[in-house]
NUVEX-699246 format. One record per residue: residue number from 1; residue in three letters; x, y, z of N, C-alpha, C in turn. Coordinates in Angstrom, 1 decimal. Layout:
BEGIN
> NUM,ala,X,Y,Z,X,Y,Z,X,Y,Z
...
***
This chain:
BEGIN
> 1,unk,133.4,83.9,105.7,134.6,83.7,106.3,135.8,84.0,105.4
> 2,unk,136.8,84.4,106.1,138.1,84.7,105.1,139.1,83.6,105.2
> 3,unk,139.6,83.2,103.7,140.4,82.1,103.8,141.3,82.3,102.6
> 4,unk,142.5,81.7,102.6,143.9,82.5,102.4,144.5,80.8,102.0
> 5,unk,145.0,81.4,100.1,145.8,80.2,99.8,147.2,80.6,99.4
> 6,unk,148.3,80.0,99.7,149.7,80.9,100.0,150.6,79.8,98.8
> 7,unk,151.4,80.7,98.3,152.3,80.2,97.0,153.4,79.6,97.6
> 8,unk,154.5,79.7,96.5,155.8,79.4,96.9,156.1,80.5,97.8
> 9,unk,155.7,81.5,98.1,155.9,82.4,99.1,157.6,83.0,99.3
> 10,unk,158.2,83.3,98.1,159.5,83.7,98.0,160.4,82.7,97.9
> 11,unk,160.0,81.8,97.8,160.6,80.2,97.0,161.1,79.6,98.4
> 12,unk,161.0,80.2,99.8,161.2,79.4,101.2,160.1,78.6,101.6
> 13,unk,159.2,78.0,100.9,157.9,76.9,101.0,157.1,77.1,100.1
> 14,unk,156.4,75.9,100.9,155.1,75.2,99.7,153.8,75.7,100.0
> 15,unk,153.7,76.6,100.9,152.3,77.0,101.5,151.3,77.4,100.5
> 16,unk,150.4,76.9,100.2,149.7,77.9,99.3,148.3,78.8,99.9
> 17,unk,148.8,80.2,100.0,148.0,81.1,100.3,147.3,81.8,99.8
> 18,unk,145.5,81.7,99.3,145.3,82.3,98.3,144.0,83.1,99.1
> 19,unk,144.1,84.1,99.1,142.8,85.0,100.0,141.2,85.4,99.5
> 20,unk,140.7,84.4,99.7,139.4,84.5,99.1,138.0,84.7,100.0
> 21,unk,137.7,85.6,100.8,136.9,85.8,101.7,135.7,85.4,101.3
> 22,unk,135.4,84.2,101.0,134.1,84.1,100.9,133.1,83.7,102.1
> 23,unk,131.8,84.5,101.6,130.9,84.4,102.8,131.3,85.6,103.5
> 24,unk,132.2,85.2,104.4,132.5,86.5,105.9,131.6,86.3,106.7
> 25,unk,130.6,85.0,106.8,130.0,85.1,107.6,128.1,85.8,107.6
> 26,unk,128.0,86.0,105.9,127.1,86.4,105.7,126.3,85.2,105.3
> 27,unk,124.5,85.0,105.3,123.9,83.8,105.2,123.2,84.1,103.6
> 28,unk,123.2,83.1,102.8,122.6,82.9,101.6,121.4,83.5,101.6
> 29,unk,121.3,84.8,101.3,119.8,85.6,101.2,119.9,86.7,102.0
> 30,unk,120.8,86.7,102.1,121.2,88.2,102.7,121.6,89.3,102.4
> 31,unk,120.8,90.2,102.7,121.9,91.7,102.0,123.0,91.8,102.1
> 32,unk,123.9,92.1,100.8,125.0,92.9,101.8,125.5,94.0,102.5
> 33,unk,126.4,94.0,103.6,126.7,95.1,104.2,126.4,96.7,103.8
> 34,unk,126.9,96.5,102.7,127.0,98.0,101.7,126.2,98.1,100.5
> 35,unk,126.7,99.0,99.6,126.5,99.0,98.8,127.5,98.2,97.1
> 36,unk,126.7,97.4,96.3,127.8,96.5,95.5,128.0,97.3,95.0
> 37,unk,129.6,97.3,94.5,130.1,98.7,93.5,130.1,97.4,91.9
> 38,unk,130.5,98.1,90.5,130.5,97.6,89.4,132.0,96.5,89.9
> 39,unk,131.7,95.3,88.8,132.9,94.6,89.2,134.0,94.9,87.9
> 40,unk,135.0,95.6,88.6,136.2,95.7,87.7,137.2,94.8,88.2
> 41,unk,138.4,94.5,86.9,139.4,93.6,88.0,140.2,94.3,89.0
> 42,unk,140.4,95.6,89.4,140.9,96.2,90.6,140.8,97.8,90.5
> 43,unk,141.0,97.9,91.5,140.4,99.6,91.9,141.2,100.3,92.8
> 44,unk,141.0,101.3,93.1,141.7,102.3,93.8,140.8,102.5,94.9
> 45,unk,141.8,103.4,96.1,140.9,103.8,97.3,139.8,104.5,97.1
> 46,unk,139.5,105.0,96.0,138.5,105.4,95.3,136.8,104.7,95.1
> 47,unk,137.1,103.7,94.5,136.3,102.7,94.6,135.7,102.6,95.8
> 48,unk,134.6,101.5,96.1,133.8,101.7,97.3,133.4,99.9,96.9
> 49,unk,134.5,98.8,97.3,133.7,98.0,97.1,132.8,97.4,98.5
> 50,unk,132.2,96.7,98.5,131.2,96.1,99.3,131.9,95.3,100.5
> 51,unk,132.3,95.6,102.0,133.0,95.6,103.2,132.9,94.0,103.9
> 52,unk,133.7,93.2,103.1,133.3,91.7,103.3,134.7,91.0,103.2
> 53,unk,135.4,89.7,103.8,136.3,89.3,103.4,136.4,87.8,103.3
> 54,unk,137.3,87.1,102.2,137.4,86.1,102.4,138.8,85.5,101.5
> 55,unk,139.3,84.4,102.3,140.7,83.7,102.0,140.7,82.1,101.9
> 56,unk,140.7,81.8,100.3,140.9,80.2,100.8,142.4,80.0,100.2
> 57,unk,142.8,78.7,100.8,144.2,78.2,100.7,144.1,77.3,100.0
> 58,unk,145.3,76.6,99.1,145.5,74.8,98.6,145.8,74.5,99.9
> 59,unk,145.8,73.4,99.3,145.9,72.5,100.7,148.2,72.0,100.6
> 60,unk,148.3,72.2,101.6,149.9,72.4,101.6,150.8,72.6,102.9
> 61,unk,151.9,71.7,103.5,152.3,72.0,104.1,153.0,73.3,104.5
> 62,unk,152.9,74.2,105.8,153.5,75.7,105.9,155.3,74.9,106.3
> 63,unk,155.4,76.0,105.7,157.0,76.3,106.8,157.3,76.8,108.2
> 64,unk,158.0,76.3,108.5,158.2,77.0,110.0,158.2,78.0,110.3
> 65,unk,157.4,78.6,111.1,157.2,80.2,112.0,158.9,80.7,111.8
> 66,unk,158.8,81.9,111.5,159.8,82.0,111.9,160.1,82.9,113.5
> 67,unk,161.1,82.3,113.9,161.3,83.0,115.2,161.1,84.8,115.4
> 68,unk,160.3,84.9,116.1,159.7,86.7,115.5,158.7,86.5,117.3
> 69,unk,158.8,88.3,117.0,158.1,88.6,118.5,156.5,89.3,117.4
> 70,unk,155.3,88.8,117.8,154.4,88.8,117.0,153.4,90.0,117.2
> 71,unk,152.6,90.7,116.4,152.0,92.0,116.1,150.8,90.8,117.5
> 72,unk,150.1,92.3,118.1,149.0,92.0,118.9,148.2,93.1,119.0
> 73,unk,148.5,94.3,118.1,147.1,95.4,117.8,147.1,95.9,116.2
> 74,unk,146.3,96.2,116.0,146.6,97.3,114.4,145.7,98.5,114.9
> 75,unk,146.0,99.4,114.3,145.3,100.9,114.2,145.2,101.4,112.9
> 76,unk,144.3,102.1,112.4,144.4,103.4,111.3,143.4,104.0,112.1
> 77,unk,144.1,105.3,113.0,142.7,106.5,113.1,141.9,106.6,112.1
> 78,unk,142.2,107.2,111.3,141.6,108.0,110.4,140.1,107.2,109.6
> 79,unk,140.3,106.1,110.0,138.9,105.3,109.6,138.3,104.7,110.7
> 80,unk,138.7,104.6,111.8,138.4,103.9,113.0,138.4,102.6,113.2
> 81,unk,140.1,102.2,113.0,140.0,100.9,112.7,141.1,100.7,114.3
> 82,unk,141.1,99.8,115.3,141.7,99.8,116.4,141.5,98.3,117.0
> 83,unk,142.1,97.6,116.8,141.7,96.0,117.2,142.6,95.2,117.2
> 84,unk,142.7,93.9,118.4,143.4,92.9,118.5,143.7,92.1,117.4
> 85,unk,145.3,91.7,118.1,145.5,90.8,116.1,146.2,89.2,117.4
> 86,unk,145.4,88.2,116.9,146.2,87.5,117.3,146.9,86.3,115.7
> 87,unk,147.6,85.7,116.6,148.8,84.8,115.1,147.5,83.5,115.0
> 88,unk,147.8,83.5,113.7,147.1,82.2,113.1,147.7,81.5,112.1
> 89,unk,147.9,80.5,111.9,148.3,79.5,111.3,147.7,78.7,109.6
> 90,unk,147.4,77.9,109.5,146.9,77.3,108.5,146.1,75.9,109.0
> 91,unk,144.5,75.9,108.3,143.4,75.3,109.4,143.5,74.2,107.9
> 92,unk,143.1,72.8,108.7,142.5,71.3,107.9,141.9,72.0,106.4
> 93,unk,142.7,71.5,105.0,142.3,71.5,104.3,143.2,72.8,103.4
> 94,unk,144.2,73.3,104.7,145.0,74.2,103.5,144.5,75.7,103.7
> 95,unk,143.3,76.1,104.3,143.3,77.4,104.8,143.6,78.0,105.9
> 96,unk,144.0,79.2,105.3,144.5,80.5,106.4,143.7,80.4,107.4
> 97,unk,144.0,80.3,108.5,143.2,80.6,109.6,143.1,81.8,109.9
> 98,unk,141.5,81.9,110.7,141.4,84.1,111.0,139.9,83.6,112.3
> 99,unk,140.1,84.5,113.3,139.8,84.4,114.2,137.9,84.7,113.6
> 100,unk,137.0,84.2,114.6,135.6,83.9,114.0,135.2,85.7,114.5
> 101,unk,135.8,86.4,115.0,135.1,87.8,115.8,135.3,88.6,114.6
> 102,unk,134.7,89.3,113.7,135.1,90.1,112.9,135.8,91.4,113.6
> 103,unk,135.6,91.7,115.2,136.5,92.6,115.8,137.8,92.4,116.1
> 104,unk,138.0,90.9,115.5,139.7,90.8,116.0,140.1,89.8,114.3
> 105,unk,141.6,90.7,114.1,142.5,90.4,113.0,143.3,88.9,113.3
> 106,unk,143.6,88.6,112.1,144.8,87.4,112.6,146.2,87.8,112.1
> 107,unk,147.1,87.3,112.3,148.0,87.7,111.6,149.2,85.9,111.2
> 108,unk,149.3,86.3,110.2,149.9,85.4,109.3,151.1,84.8,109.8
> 109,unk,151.5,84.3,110.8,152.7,83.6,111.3,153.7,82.9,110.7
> 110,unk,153.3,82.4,109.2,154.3,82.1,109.2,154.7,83.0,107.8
> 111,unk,154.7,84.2,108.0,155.3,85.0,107.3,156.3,86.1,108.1
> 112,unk,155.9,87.3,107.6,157.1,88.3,108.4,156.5,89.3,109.3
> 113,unk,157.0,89.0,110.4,156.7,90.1,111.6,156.8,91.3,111.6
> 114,unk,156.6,91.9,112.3,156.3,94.0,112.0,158.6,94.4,112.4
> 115,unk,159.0,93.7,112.6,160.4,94.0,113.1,161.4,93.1,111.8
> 116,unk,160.9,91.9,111.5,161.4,91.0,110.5,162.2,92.1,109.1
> 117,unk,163.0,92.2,109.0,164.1,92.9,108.0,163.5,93.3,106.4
> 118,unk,162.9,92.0,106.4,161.8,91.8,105.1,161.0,91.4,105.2
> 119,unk,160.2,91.2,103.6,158.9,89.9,103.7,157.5,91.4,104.3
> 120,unk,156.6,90.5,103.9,154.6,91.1,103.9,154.8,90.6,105.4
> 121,unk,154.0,91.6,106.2,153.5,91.4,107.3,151.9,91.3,106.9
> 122,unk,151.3,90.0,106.8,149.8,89.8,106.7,148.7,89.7,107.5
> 123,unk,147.9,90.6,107.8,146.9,91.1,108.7,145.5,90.8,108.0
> 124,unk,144.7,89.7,108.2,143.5,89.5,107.6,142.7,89.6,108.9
> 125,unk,141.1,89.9,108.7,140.1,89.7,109.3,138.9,89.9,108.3
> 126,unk,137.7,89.5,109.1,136.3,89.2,108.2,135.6,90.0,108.2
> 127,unk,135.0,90.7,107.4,134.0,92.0,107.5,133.2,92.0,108.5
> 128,unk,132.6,90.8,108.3,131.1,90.4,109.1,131.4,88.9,109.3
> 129,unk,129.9,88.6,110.6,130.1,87.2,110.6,128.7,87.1,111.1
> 130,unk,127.7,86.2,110.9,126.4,85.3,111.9,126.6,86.3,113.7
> 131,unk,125.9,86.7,113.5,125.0,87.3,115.0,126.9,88.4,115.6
> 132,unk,127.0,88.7,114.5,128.1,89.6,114.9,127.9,91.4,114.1
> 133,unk,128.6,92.3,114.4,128.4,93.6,114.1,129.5,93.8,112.9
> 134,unk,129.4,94.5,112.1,130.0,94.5,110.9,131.7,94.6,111.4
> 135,unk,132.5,94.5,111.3,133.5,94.8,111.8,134.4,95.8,111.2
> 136,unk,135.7,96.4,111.8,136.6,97.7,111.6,137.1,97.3,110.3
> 137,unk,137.6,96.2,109.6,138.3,95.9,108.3,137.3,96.6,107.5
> 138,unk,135.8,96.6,107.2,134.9,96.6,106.3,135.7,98.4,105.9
> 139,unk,135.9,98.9,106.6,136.7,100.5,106.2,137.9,100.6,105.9
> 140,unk,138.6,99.3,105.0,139.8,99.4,104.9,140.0,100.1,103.3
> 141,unk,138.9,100.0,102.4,138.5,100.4,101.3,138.4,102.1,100.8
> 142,unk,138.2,103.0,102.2,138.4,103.5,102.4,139.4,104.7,102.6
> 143,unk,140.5,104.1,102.9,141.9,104.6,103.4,142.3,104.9,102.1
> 144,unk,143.1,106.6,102.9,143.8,107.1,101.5,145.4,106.8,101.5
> 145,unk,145.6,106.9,100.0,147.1,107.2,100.2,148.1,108.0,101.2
> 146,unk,148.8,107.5,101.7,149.4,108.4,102.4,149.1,108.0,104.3
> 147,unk,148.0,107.8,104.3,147.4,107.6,105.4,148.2,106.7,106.5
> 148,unk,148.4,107.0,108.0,149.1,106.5,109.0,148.5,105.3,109.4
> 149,unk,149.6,104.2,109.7,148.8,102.6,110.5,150.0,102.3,111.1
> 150,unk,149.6,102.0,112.1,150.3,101.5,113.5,150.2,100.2,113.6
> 151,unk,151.2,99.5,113.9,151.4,97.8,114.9,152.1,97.8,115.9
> 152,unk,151.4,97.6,116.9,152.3,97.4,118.0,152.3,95.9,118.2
> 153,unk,153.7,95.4,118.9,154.1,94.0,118.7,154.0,93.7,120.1
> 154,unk,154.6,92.2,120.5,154.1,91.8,121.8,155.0,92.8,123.1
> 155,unk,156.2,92.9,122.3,157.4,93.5,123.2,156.9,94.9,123.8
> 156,unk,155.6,95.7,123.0,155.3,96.9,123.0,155.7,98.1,122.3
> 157,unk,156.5,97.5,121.2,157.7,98.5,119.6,156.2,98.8,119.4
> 158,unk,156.2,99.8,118.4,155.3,100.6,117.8,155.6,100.9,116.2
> 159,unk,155.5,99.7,115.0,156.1,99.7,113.9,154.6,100.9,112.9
> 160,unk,155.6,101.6,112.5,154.4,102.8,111.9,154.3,102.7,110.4
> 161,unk,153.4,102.7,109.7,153.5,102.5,108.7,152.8,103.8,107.3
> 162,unk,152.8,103.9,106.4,152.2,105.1,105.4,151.6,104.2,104.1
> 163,unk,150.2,103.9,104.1,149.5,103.5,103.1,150.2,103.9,101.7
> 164,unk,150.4,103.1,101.0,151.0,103.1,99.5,149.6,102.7,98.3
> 165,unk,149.0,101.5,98.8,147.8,101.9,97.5,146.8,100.7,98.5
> 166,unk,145.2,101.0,97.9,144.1,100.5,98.6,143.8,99.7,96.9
> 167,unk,143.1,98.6,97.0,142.9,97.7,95.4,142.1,96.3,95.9
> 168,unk,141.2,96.6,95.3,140.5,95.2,95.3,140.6,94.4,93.9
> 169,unk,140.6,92.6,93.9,140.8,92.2,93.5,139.6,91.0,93.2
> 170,unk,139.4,90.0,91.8,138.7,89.6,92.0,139.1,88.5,92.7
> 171,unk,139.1,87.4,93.4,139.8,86.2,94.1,139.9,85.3,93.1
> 172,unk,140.4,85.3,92.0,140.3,84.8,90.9,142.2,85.0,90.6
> 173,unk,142.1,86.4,90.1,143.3,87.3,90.2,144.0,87.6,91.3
> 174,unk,143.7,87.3,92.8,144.8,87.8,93.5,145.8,87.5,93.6
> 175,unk,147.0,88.0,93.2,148.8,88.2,93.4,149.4,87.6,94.4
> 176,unk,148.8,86.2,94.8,149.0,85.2,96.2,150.9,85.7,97.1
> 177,unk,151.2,85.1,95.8,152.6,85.5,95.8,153.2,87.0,96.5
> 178,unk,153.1,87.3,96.0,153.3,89.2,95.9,153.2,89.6,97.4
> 179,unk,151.5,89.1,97.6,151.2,89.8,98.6,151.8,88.7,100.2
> 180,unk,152.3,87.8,100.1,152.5,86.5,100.7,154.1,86.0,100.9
> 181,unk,154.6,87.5,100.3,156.2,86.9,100.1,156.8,87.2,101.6
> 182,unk,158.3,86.2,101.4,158.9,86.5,103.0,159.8,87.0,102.5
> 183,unk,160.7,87.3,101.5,161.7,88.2,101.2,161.4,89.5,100.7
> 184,unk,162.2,90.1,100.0,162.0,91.4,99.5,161.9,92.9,100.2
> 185,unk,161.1,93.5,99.4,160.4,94.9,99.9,159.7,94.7,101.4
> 186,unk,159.8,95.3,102.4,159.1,94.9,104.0,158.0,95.8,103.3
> 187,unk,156.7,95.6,104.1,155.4,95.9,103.6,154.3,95.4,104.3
> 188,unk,153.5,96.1,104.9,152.3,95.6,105.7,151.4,95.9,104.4
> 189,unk,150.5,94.4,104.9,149.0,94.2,104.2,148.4,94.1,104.9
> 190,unk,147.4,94.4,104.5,145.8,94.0,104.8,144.8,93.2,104.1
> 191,unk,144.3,92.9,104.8,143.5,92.1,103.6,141.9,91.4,104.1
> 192,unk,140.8,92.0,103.5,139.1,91.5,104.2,138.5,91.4,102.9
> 193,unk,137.7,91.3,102.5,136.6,90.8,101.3,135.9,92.0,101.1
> 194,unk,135.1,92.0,99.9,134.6,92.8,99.0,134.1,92.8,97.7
> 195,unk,133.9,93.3,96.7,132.8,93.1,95.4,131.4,92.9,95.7
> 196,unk,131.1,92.4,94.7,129.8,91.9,94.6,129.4,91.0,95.3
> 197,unk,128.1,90.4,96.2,127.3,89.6,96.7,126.7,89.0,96.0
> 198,unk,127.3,87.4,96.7,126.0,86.7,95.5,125.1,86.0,97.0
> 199,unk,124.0,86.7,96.6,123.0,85.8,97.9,122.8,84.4,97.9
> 200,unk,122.9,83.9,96.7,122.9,82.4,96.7,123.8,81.6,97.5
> 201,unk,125.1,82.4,97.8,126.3,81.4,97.7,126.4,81.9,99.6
> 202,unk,126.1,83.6,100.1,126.7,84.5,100.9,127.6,84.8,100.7
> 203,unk,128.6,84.9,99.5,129.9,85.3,99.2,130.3,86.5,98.5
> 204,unk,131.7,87.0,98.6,131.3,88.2,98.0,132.4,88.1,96.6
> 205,unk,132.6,88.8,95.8,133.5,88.4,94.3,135.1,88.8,94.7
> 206,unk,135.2,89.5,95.5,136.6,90.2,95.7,137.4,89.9,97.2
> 207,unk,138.5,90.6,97.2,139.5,90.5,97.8,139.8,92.2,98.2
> 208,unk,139.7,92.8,99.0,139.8,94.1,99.1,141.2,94.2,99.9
> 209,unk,142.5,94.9,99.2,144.0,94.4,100.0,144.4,96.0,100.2
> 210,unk,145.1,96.4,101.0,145.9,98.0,101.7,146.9,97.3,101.7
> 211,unk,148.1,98.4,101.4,149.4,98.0,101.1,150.0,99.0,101.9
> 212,unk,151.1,99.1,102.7,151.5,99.8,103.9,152.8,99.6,103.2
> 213,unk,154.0,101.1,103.6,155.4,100.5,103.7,155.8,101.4,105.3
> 214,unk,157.2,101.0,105.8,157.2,101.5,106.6,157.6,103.4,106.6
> 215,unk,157.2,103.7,108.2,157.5,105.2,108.3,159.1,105.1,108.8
> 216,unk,159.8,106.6,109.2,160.6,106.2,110.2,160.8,107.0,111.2
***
């Protein structure tokens, strides 16, 4: 499963969002999806880590949603990634919530919307999950620089985006903050699991994140 611990998040709350896909839904003794690539502390679209995600949170009260009309598809042709996003929140115990279908994304509500001025628009889902098919995120590792991604929002806007860098992370190291903020640079993320498999645990070592800014 993917689960997500969130910082001061641009110093407007106390959420702690930290993305640590562990498991994804894979069982203790299981292959992984792919192939495990070497564990470095982060990599380029280059790399090929292992198509898995997961996000845990501290435990922490969120801030209020902000008033925003919310993403309800994602696209990148070029990998075949095309799937429903619905809003999720923060579940008992401080984690990110993300829908159980590895065919459907969540998207991070109480950060910044595909229209929102500023701030990470945050798009997580699970690679895999128990009696499910590997899902569209596991090819987000994939995407090159440059590469086109689409959100369409509830209203039917069409916010376009151009991949800036693909990087996996160990969940140790990931940049909670950075990738979690509501001010700043506007910027769509992504975010599913990856690295190495440990069969003991079903989990995988990494954080595999795409970084989008907008087109116009």
């Amino acid at each position: 499963m993917m689960r997500t611990t969130v910082g001061s998040l641009g110093g407007l709350g106390a959420l702690a969002v930290v993305l640590m896909l562990a498991g994804c839904g894979s069982t203790p003794g299981a292959a992984p999806p792919g192939p495990t690539p070497s564990a470095d502390p982060a990599r380029s679209a280059t790399a090929a880590p292992t198509p898995v995600v997961d996000v845990p949170v501290a435990a922490a009260t969120p801030t209020p949603a902000r008033p925003s009309v919310p993403p309800v598809r994602v696209a990148a042709p070029s990998i075949g990634v095309d799937m429903p996003v619905v809003s999720v929140g923060v579940e008992t115990g401080g984690f990110m919530e993300l829908p159980p279908d590895p065919a459907v994304a969540g998207w991070y509500r109480f950060g910044a919307a595909p229209a929102s001025p500023d701030g990470s628009v945050v798009i997580s889902a699970h690679v895999d999950a128990p009696d499910k098919p590997i899902g569209p995120f596991s090819r987000l590792r994939e995407l090159p620089v440059g590469e086109a991604i689409e959100v369409t929002d509830a209203a039917g806007a069409v916010h376009r985006y151009a991949v800036q860098s693909v990087t996996y992370y160990p969940k140790t190291a990931l940049p909670v903050d950075d990738l979690f903020a509501r001010s700043g640079s506007d910027a769509l993320v992504l975010i599913t699991c990856g690295g190495a498999f440990d069969a003991a645990t079903g989990r995988y070592a990494d954080n595999v994140v795409a970084i989008a800014t907008p087109t116009t």
